[in-house]
Each structure stands twice: as structure tokens, then as C-alpha cells.
N, C-alpha and C positions, 0 to 999 in steps of 0.2 A: 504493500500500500504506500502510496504518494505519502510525504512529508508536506506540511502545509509549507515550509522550507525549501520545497523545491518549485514552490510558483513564487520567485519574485515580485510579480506586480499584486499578490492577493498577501504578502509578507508588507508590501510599502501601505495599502491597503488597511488593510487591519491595524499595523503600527501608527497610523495617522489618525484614525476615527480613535482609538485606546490613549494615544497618548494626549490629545486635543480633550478629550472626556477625563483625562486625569486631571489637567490642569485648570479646568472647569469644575469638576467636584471639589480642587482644592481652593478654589477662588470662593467657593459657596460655605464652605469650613471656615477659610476662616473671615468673612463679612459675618457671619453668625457666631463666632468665638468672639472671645478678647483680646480688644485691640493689642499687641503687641508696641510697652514701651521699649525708648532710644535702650535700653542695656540690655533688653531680650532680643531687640530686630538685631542687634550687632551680634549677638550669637547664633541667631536666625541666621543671617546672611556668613557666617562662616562654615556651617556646618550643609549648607545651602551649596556655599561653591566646591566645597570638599565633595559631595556629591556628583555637580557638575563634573569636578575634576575625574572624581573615580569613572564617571560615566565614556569622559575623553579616553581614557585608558583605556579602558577594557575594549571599547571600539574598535578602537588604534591596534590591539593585540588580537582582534580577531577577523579586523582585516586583513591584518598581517598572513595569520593562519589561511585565510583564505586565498590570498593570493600565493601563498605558499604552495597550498596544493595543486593551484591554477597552474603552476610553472612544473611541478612536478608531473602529471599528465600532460603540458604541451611537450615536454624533455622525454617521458617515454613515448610518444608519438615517436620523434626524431629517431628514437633507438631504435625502436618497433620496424621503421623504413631501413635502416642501416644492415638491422640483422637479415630481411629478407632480402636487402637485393645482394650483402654478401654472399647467401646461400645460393642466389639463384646462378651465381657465376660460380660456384663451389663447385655446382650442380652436372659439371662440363667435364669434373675428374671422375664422375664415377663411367660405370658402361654406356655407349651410345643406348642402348635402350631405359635403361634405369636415367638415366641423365635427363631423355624428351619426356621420361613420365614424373619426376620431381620438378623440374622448371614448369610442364601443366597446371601439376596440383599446389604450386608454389603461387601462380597466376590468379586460378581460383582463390585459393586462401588471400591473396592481397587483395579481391574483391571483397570478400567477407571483412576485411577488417575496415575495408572503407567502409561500410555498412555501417557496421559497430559504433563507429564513429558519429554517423549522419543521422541513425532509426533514432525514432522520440517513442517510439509506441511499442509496451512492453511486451507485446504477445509478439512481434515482429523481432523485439530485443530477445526471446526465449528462443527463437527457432535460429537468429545465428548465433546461439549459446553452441546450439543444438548440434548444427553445420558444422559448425568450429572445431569441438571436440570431433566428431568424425571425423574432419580433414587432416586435423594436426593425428591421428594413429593410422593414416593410410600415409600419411608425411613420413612419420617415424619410421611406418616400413619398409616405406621405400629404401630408406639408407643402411636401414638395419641389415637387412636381405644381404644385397653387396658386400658389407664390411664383413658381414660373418663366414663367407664365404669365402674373402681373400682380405683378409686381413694385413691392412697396406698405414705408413703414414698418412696415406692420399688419403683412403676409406676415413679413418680418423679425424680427419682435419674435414670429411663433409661431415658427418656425425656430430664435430663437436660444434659446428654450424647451424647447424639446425635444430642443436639441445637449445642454440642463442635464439632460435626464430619462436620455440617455445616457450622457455623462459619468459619472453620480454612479454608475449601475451598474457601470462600471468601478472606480469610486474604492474603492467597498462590496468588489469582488471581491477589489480588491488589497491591502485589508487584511485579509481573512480569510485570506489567503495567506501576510499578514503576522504568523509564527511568532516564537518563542522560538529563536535559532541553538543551533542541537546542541551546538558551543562552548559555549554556557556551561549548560548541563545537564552535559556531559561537568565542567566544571571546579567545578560543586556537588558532585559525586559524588564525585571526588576529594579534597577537601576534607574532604569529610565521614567518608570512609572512611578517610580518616587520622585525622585528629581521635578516632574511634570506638577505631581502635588506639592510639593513646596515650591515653585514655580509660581501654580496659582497663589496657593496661600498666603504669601509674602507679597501679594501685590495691591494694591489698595486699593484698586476695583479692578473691573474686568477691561486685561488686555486682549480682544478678541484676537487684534492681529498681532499680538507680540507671542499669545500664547500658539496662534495656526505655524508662524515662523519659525518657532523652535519648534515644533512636532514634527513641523515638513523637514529640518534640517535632520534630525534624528531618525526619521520614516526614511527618508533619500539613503542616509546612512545605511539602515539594515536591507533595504532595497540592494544596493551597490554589493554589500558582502554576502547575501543570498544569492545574487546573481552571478557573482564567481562561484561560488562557493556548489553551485548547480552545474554540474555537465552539459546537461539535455535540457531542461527544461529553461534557461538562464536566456539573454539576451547576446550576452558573453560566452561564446563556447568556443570549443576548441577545432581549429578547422585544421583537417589530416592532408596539410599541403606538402607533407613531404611522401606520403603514403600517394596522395595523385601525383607527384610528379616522379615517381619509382611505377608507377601504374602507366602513365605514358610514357614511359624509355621500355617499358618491356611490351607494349602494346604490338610490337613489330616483331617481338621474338621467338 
């Protein structure tokens, strides 16, 4: 099941109408409390920006994370192309017929991972799960077959090629797996939604548009870091430009 996190625009959404309605019930809090005298507002307004401040931080640190793993999936992209088109010219030491039949199933598989890359729809995402693993053990045999049979540095050196065109499909899966922990979404929100109450409550009437400006500033924020932070579903994704241009140099081959 979808993370309400992996739709950006219903994450900007929700954080705008929560945090605007935070700083509005706190604007109502406190018109109906007691007024706050000059030696309580100055502790009000310290413990006010210490908040703010926390709120800058944690941002800032899970921006961070997110762009973090943004680079880490475009970086195994690049390796992902690397290690296929090294095997596919690997592919030329073993036998002339073992050789035209792993450069084929090497073609096909670099379709599939363009896929991988491009599907948003997860029933569409289960079936090149599906493809995948069949290709990569008719892949495997191919080389296996060969080496065990004549047992050569050459054999070796495609084998250990094509452990790398395996490999890196894992490596790729397990960073796209690799999320933003609910932790600290939950502990932005919090943060924020206090912040927004003491916001209003500290203000001596209602800021309509001082309160929408900082929501929207805070909404834009979690917007921009769910939107990295999303593969597929984001505005921001990861486009497999080295996977098509390794797709068009083999297109003739």
C-alpha cells in the first residue's frame, strides 16, 4: 500500500490546511487566555524561536537524507549501465554461440530495466519483478554452462561480469527501498505543528496572511523533501539516461 508520502502534492496539501489550522486554533487560545505580560512574552518569544530553530534543523537534516538517497539511486543507475555494457562486450570471449545468446538476453534485460525505471503502476512494477528474476537465471546460465565446461581465465572474467550485472540490480532495488523512516516525518510534523501554535498564540490578533506564509513556507518544504525522497510517484525522478544511451549503442548489435 501507497504511503500518503509518496504523493507529494496530497503531503504539500494536507501540511498547508494542518499547519494554517494550527496557527488559527492557536491564535483562538490564546485571545481567550491571559494576556501575556512584557516578562512572560520574552520567554514566550525564546522558547518560540528555539522551536522555530529546532524546526530549521530537522528540515535541513532530512533534506539532507533525502537528497542523499536521491544521489544514491541516480549513482547506481550509472553502475547498473556500466556493468551491462561491460558484460555485453565480455560476452564476445565466450563461444560464438553462447556469446549471440548472452548479448540477446543481455538486450532484453537492459529493456527491462529501462522499464523498472519508467512503470509508476505497481501491478506493471510486479510483473518486471517477475521478468527480471527469470532473465537474470537464464543470464546466469548462460555463462555458467561455458565456464564449467572449460574452465579458462576468459570463462572467469565473463562470470565474474555478470555476478557485477546482478549484483548492481540488487544494489539499485535496495535503494529505492531505501525511504525517508516514518520517525522522522512523524517528528517534522510535530515540530511544526507546535511551532504553528505558538505562532498563532503569540500574536495579538489574527495574522491571516502572516500565518498562510509561514504554512506555505513549511508545506513547500515537506513538499520538496517528499518529492525527492519518492522514486515514482515525485515530480523529481530519476531519468535512466545512461541505461538509454547503453540501449542505443547496442541497438545495432
Amino acid at each position: 500500500m501507497d504511503r500518503i508520502v509518496d504523493f507529494p502534492l496530497l503531503v504539500f496539501a494536507i501540511s498547508l490546511i494542518a499547519l494554517w489550522l494550527a496557527a488559527q486554533i492557536g491564535n483562538a487560545l490564546g485571545r481567550r487566555g491571559r494576556l501575556l505580560d512584557e516578562a512572560a512574552r520574552t520567554d514566550f518569544d525564546v522558547i518560540r524561536t528555539a522551536i522555530f530553530t529546532l524546526l530549521a534543523l530537522i528540515v535541513g537534516f532530512t533534506f539532507s537524507m533525502a537528497v542523499n538517497r536521491y544521489d544514491q539511486r541516480k549513482n547506481l543507475e550509472e553502475a547498473e549501465a556500466n556493468a551491462i555494457g561491460t558484460e555485453y562486450i565480455r560476452a564476445d570471449l565466450l563461444p560464438t554461440p553462447a556469446a549471440a545468446s548472452v548479448k540477446g538476453l543481455l538486450r532484453r534485460y537492459l529493456d527491462l530495466r529501462l522499464s523498472f525505471y519508467t512503470a509508476r503502476d505497481e501491478a506493471q512494477l510486479e510483473q518486471i519483478d517477475a521478468e527480471t528474476t527469470k532473465l537474470e537465471n537464464e543470464l546466469w546460465s548462460e555463462v555458467k554452462t561455458p565456464a564449467e565446461a572449460q574452465s579458462t581465465p576468459l570463462a572467469a572474467l565473463v562470470v565474474s561480469g555478470m555476478n557485477d550485472v546482478l549484483n548492481s540490480q540488487g544494489y539499485t532495488q535496495a535503494a529505492w527501498w531505501n525511504r525517508l523512516p516514518a520517525e522522522a516525518w512523524s517528528l517534522m510534523a510535530v515540530v511544526a505543528l507546535c511551532g504553528n501554535l505558538l505562532l498563532g498564540y503569540g500574536a495579538r490578533r489574527s495574522h491571516i496572511l502572516l500565518f498562510l506564509a509561514f504554512s506555505l513556507t513549511v508545506s513547500t518544504a515537506f513538499f520538496l523533501i517528499a518529492d525527492i525522497d519518492s522514486p515514482r510517484k515525485g515530480v523529481i525522478r530519476i531519468a535512466p539516461q545512461n541505461l538509454m544511451s547503453l540501449s542505443r549503442s547496442l541497438s545495432g548489435g
